[in-house]
RODO-2510 file (C-alpha; in nm, 4 decimals, decimal comma):
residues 441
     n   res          X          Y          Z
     1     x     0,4115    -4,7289     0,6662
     2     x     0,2916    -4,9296     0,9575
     3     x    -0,1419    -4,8903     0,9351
     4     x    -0,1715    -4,7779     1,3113
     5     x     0,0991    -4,5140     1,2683
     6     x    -0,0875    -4,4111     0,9276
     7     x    -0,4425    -4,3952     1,1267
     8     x    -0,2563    -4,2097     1,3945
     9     x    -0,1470    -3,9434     1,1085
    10     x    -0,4924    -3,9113     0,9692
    11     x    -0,6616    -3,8681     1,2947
    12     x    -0,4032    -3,6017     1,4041
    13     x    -0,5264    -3,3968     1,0942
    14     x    -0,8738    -3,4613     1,0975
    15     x    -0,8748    -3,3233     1,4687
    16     x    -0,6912    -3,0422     1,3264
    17     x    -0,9553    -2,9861     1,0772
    18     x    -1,2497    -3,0719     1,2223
    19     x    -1,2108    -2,9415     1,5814
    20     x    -1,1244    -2,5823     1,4247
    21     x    -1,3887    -2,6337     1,0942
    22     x    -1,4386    -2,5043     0,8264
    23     x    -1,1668    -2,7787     0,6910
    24     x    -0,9708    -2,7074     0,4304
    25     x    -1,1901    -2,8142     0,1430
    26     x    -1,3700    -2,4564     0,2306
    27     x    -1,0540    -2,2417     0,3439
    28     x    -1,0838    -1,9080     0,1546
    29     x    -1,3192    -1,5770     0,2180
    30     x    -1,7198    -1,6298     0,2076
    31     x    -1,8948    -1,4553     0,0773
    32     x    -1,5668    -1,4092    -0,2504
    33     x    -1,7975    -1,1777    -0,4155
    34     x    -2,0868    -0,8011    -0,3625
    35     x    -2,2751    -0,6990    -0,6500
    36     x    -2,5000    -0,4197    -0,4942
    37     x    -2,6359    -0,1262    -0,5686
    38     x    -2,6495     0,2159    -0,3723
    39     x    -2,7340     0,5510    -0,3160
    40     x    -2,4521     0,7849    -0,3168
    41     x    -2,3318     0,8772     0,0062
    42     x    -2,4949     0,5289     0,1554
    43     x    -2,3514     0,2351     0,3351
    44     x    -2,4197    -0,1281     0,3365
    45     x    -2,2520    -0,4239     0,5643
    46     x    -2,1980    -0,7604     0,5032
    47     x    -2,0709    -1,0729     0,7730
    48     x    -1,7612    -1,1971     0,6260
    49     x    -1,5944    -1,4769     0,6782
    50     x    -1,2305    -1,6229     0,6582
    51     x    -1,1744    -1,9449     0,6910
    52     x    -0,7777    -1,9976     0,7202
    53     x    -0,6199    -2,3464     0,6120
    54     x    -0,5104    -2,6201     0,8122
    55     x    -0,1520    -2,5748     0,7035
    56     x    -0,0862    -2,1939     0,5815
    57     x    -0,0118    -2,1104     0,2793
    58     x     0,2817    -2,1408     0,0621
    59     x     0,4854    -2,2954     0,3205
    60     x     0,8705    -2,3111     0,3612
    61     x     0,9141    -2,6026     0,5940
    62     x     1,2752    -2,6340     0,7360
    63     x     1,3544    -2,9678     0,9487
    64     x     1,6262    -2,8867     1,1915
    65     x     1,7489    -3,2441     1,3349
    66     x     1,9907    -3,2999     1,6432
    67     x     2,1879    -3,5712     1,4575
    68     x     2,3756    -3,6815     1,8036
    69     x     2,3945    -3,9951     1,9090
    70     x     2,1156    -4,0708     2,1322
    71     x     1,8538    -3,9501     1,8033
    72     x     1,8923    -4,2286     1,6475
    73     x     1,5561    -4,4130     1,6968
    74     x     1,3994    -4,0432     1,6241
    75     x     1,5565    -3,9512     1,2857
    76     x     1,4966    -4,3082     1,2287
    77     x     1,1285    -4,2655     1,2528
    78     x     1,1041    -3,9541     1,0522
    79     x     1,2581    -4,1398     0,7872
    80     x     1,0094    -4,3970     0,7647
    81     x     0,7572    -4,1347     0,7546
    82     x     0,8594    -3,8979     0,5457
    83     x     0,6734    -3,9219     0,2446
    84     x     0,3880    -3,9376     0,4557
    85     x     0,4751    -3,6007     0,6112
    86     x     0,5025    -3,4199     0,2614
    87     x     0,2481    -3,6025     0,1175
    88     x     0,0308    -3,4458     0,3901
    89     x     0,1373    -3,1515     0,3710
    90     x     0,1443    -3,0959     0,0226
    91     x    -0,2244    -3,2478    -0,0220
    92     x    -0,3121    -2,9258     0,1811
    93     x    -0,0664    -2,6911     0,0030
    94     x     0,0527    -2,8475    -0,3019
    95     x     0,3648    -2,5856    -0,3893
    96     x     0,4866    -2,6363    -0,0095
    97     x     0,8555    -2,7220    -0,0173
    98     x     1,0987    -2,9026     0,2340
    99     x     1,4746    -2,8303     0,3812
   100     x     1,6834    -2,9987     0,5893
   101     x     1,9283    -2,9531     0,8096
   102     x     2,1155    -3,1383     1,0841
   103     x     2,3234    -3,0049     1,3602
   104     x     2,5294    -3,1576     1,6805
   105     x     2,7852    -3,0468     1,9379
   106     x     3,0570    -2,7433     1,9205
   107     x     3,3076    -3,0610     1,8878
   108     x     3,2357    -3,2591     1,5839
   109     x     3,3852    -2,9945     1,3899
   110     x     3,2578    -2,9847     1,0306
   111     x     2,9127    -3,1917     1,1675
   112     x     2,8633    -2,9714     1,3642
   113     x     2,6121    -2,7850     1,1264
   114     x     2,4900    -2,9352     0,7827
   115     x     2,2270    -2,8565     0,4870
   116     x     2,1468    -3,1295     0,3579
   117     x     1,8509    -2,9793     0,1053
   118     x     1,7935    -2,6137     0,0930
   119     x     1,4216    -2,5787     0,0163
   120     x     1,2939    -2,8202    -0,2706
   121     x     0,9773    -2,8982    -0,3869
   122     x     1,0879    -3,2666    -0,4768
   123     x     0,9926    -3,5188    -0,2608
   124     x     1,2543    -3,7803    -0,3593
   125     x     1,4964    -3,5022    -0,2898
   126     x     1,3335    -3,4167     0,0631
   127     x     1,3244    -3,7771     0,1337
   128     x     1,7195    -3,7936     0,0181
   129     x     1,8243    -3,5225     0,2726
   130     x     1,6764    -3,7402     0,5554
   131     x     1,8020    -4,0330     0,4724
   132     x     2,1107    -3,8878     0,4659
   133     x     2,1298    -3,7902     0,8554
   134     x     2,2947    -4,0633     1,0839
   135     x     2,3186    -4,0351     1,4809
   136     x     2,6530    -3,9603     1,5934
   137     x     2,8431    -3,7226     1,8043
   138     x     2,8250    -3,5045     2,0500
   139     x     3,0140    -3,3963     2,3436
   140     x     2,8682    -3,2599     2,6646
   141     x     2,4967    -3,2738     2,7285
   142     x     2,3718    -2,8983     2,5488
   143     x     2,4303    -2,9177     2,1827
   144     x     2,4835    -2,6399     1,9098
   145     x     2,1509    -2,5929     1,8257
   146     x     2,1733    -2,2378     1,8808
   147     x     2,4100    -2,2018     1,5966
   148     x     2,1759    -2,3886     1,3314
   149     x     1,8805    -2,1709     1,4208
   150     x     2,1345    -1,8295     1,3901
   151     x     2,2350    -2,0312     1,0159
   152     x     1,8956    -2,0673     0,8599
   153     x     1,7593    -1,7190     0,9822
   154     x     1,8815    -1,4457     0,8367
   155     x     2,2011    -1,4173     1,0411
   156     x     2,3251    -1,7097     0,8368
   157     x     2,1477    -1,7117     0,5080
   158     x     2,1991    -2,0447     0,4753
   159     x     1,8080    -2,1259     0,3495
   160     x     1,6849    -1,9729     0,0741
   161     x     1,3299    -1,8656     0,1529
   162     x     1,0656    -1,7736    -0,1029
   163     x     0,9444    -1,4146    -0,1491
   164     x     0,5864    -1,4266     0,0514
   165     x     0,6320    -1,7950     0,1608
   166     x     0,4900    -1,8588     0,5276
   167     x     0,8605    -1,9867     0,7340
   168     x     0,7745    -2,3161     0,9256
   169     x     1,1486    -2,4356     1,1383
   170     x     1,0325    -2,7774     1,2372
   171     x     1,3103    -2,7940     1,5400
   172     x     1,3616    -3,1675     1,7167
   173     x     1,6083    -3,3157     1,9554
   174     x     1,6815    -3,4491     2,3397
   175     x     1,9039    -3,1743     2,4989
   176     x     1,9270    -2,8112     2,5479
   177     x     2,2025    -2,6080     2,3539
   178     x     2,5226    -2,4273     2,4409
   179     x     2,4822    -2,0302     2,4744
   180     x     2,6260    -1,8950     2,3495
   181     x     2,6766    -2,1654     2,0413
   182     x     2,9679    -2,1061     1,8549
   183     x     2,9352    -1,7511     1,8874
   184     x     2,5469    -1,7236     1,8673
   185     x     2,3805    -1,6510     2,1884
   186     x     1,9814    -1,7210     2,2507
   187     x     1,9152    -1,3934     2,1735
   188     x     2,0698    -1,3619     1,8455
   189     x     1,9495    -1,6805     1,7317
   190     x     1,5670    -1,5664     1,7864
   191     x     1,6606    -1,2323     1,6123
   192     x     1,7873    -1,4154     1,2958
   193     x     1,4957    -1,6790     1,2966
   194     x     1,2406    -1,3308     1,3262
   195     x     1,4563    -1,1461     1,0639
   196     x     1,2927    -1,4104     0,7878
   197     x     0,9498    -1,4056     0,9990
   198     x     0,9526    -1,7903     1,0763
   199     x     0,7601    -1,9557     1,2993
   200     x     0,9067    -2,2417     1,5192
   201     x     0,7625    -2,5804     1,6208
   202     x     0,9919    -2,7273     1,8602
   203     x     0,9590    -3,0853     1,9442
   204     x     1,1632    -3,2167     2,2569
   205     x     1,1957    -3,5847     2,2085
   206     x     1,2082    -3,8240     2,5271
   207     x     1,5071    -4,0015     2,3993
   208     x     1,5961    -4,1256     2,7503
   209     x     1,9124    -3,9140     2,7234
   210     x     1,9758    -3,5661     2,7528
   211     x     1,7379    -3,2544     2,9730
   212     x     1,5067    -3,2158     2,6800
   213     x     1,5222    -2,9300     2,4269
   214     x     1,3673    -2,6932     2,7024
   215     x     1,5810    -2,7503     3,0149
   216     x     1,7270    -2,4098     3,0517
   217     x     1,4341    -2,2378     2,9029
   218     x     1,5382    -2,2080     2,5234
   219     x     1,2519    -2,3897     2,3663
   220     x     0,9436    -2,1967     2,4680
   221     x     1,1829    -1,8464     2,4455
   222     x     1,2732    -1,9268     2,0802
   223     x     0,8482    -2,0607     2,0332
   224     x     0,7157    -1,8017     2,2321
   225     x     0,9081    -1,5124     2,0295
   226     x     0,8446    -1,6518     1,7119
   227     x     0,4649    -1,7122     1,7716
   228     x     0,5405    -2,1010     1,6929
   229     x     0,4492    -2,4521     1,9298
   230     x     0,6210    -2,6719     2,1918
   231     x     0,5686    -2,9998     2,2027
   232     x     0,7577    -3,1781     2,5327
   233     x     0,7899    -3,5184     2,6349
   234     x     0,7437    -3,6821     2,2789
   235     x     0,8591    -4,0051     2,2346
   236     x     1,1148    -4,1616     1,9439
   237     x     0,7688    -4,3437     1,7421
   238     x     0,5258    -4,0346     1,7993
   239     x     0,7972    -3,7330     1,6366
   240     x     0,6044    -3,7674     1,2902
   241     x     0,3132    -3,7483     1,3935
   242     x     0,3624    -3,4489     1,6469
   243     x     0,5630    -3,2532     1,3314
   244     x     0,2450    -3,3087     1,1085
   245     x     0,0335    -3,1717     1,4539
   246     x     0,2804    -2,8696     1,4807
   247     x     0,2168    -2,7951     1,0859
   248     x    -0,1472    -2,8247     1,1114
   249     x    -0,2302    -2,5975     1,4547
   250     x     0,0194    -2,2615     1,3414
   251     x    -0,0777    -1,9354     1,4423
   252     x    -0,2269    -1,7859     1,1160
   253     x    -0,2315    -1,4056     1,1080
   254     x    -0,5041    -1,2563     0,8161
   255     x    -0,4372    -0,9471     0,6765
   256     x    -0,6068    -0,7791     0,3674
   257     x    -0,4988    -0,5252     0,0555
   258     x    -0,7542    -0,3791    -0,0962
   259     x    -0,8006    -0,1651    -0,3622
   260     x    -1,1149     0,0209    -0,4626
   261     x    -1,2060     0,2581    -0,7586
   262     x    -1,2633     0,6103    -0,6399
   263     x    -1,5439     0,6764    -0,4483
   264     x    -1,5987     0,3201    -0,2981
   265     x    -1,4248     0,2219     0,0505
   266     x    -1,4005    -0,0821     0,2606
   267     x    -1,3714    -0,1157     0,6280
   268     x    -1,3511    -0,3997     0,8646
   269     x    -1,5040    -0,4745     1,1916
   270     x    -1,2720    -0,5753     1,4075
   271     x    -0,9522    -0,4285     1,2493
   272     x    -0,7368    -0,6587     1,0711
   273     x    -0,4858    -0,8310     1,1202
   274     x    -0,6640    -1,0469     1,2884
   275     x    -0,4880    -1,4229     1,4405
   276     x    -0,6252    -1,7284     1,4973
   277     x    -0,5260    -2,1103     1,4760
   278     x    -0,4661    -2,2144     1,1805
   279     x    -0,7585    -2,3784     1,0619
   280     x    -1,0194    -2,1823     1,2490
   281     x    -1,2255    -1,9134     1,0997
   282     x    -1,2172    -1,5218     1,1312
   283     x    -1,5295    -1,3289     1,0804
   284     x    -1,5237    -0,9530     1,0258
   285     x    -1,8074    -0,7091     0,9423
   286     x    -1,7427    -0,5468     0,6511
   287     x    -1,8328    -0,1990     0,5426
   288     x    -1,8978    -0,0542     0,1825
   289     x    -1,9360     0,2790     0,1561
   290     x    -2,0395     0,5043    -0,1452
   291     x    -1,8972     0,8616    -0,1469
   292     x    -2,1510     1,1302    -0,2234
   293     x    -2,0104     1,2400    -0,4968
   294     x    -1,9437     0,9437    -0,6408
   295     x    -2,0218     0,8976    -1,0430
   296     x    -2,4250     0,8355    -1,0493
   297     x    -2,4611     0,5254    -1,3068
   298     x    -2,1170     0,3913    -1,3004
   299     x    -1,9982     0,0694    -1,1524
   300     x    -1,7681     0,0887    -0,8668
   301     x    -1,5496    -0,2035    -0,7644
   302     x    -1,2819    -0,3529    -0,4812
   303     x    -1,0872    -0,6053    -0,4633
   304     x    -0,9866    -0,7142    -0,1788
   305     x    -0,6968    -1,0205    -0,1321
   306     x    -0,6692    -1,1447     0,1890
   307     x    -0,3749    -1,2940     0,3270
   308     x    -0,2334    -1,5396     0,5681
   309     x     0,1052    -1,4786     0,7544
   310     x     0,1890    -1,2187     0,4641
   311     x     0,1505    -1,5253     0,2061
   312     x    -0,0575    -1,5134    -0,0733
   313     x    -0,3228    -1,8301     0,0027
   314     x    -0,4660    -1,8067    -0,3766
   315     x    -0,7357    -1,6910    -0,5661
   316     x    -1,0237    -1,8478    -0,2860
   317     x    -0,8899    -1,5406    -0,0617
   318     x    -0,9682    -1,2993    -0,2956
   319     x    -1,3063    -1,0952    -0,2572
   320     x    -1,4671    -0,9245    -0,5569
   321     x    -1,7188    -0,6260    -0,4635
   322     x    -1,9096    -0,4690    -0,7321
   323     x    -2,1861    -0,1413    -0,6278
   324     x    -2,3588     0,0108    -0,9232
   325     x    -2,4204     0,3865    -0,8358
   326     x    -2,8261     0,4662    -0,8333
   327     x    -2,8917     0,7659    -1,0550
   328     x    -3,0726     0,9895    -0,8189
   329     x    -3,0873     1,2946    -1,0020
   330     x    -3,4718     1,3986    -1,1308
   331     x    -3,4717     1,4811    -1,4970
   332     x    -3,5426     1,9006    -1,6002
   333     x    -3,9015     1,9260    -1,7833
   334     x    -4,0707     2,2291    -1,8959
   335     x    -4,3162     2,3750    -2,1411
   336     x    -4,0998     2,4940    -2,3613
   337     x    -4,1644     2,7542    -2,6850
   338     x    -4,3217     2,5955    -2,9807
   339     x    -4,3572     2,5972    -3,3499
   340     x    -4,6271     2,6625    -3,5422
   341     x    -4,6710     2,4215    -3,8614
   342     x    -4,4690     2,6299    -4,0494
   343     x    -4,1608     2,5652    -3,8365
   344     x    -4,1771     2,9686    -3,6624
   345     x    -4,2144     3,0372    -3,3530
   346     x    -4,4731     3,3319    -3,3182
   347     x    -4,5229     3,6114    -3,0927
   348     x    -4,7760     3,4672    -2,8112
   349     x    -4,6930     3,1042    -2,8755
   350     x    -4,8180     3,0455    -2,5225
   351     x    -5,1411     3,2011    -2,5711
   352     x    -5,1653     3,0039    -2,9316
   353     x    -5,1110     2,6843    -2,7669
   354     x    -4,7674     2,6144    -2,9527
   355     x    -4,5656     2,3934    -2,6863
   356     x    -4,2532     2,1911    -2,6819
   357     x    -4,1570     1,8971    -2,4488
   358     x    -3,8281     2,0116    -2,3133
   359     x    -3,6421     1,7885    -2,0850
   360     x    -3,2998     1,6680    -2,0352
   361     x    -3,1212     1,4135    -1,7861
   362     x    -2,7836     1,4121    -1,6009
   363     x    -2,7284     1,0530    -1,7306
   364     x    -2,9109     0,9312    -2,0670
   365     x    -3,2759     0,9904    -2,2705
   366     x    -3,5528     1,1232    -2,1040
   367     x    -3,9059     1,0947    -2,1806
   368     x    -4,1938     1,2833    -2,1507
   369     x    -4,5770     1,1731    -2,0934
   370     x    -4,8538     1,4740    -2,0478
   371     x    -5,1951     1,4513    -1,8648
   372     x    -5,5477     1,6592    -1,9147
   373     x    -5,5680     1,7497    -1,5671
   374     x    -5,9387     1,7808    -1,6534
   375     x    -6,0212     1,3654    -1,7224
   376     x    -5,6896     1,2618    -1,6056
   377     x    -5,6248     1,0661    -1,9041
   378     x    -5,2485     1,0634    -2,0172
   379     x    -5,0843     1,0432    -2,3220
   380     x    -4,7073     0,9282    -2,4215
   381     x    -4,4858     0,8824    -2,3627
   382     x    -4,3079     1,1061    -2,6437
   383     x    -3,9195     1,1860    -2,6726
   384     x    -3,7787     1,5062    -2,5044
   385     x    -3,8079     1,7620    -2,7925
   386     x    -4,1677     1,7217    -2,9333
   387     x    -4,3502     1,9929    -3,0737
   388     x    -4,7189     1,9899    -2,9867
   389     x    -5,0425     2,2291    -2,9689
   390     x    -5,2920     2,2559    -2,6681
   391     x    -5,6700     2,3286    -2,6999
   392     x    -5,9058     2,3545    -2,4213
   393     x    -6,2176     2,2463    -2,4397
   394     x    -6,3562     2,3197    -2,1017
   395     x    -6,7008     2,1358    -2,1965
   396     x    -6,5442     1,8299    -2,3377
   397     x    -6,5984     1,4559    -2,1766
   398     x    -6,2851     1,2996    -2,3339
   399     x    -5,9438     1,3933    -2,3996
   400     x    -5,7852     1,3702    -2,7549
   401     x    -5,4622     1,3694    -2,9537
   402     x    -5,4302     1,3711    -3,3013
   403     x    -5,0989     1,4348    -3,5582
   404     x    -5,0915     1,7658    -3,6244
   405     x    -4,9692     1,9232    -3,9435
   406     x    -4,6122     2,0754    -4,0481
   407     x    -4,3250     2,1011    -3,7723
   408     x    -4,5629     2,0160    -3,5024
   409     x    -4,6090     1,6562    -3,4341
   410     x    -4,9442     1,6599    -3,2473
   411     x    -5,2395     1,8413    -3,1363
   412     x    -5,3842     1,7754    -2,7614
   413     x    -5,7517     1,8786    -2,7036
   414     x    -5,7795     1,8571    -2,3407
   415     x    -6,0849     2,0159    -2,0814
   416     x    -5,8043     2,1322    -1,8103
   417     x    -5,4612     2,1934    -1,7786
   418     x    -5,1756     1,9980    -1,8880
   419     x    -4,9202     1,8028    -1,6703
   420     x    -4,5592     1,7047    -1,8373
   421     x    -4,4151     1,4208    -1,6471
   422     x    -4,0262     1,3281    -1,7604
   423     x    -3,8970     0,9864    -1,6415
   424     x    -3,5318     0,9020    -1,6499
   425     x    -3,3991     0,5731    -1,7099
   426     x    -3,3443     0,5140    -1,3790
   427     x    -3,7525     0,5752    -1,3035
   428     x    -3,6647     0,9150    -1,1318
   429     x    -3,9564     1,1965    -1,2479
   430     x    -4,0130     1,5448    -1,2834
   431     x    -4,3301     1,7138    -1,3576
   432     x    -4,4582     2,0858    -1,4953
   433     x    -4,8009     2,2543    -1,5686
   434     x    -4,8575     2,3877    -1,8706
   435     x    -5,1808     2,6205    -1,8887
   436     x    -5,3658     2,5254    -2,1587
   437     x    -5,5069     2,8292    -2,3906
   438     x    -5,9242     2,8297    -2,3857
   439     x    -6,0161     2,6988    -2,7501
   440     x    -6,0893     2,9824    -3,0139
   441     x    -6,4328     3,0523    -3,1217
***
């Protein structure tokens, strides 16, 4: 291809990309993943960001050529160029595919609608189908455009669209179209083109013949309703170029699905779907939210896949959010019955000193540590469960522990009370007084 025409290409998308950044290279969701952790029945919010792609995702692009007899310098040029138009496009999107068809006047009989290429991701193919196009034809001025656009909607069914593709109708010529075309009014022809969700760029090209796609109104009506571009006045040399600009500066609509494990939730700030120019960034606040009763210790997750124009734009849309529930929940402790060192419990154990650590946890092993109240030294920790005697020796200056004999595991000489603290994995405590029986004399 001629180097000015190729610089003219590149510039078109780097304005594309650069004048709505972030470019491509960092289309997808920032930040793609949360890992949190929270209270139950707390929040937390995070700025996220959505940086739609030049070109949207997946696309279907369908050329629709007025093949009369003025276009010929036009299709001319959009054979030349091409390769450079799905090379472009598919260094953006790399499973995009191309169709083409051509159409011309009510009275050129079987011309007067043709698919050359449903949709194919081969380029030779693509290239094929357009060099297969001549100018010729046409009767009156308006041409049967009308009736192509009806054809490759879903009136016709004469494309073959992908499941979740986004539908790009790349529409040129010089000259309005009979309406109602062979049967196919303006109306109907919009309808069918919305029925498969497409989006229109319609490129009027100053041929020097002809009123211009737009003369009685049809281009921007057909645009308009689909939520596509109008490009007037372009000359013969400039079409490629303005069909790679149309590609690049789409509408692109972002919606989300999102599915969460029970108990977590995810809202969005504003709501989606949210639509912007393809290329240009949405940014959303987003709310996670813990239930209350959600599971203390367990991991909650959502994934969230974001979308553009209901297409799937690939794994850098997807968000991963990950919130570990905080245990909350204190531990039980209390000064429970002991054994003596024969393994009984006896009458009085609390006057004999004969204690046991009892504690327990919603969640996983608890431990215990006790304190002498009276030098506030502490001892432990132990495991919930220990058998151990108190003595107290109101006179003493330290406080002592030494293994004790039989069942019970230790023996605490302490000059005050004692305090059982139990700690929970999670560092959540409970505490207890037990009353420590004077020593015998």
């Amino acid at each position: 291809m001629p180097t000015t025409l190729r610089r003219s290409l590149l510039a078109v998308i780097a304005t594309a990309l650069l004048g709505t950044a972030p470019s491509i290279a960092t289309a997808g969701v920032r930040p793609s993943t949360v890992d949190e952790h929270l209270d139950p029945g707390t929040s937390i919010h995070v700025t996220k960001t959505i940086s739609t792609p030049a070109i949207p995702p997946r696309p279907d692009v369908v050329l629709v050529v007025d093949s009369t007899g003025s276009m010929g310098p036009a299709i001319a040029n959009v054979q030349s160029e091409m390769k450079t138009i799905v090379s472009t496009v598919k260094a953006e999107q790399a499973d995009a595919q191309f169709a083409v068809v051509d159409y011309k006047d009510v009275v050129d009989g079987a011309g007067v609608f043709r698919v050359r290429t449903d949709l194919t991701d081969n380029p030779t193919t693509a290239q094929a189908a357009v060099n297969g196009i001549s100018a010729g034809g046409g009767g009156d001025l308006p041409e049967a455009q009308l009736n192509a656009l009806w054809q490759i909607g879903s009136g016709g069914g004469a494309i073959t669209f992908r499941p979740g593709s986004s539908r790009v109708v790349v529409w040129f010529g010089d000259a309005s179209g009979h309406d109602p075309s062979l049967g196919h009014t303006l109306a109907d022809a919009i309808a069918s083109l919305q029925g498969v969700s497409a989006r229109v760029v319609a490129i009027s090209v100053n041929s020097g013949s002809g009123d211009g796609l737009n003369g009685t109104g049809q281009a921007t009506a057909i645009t308009s309703a689909t939520g596509g571009r109008f490009f007037s006045s372009v000359s013969a040399t400039g079409l490629s170029t303005a069909i790679l600009e149309g590609l690049t500066n789409l509408p692109a609509t972002v919606t989300a699905e999102t599915v969460c494990s029970p108990g977590l939730t995810l809202g969005f700030s504003p709501a989606l779907p949210q639509t912007v120019t393809s290329g240009a960034d949405v940014v959303l606040g987003e709310t996670i939210s813990v239930a209350a009763d959600a599971p203390q210790g367990s991991t909650l997750t959502c994934t969230t896949r974001f979308k553009i124009n209901g297409a799937d734009a690939g794994d850098d849309f997807v968000q991963t959010v990950s919130i570990g529930v905080n245990d909350v929940t204190p531990p039980t402790v209390a000064c429970g019955p002991g054994v003596n060192p024969a393994g009984k419990t006896p009458a009085g154990w609390q006057q004999a000193g004969f204690f046991q650590l009892v504690a327990d946890d919603n969640l996983g092993e608890v431990t215990v540590s006790i304190r002498d109240n009276g030098t506030g030294t502490t001892f432990g920790p132990y495991a919930a469960g220990t058998y151990f005697k108190l003595t107290q020796a109101p006179g003493a200056s330290t406080s002592t522990t030494t293994p004790f004999s039989g069942a019970v595991d230790w023996h605490f000489t302490f000059r005050g009370d004692a305090t059982l603290t139990a700690t929970d994995p999670a560092g959540n405590t409970a505490t207890t007084t037990c009353t420590v029986p004077p020593k015998q004399k």
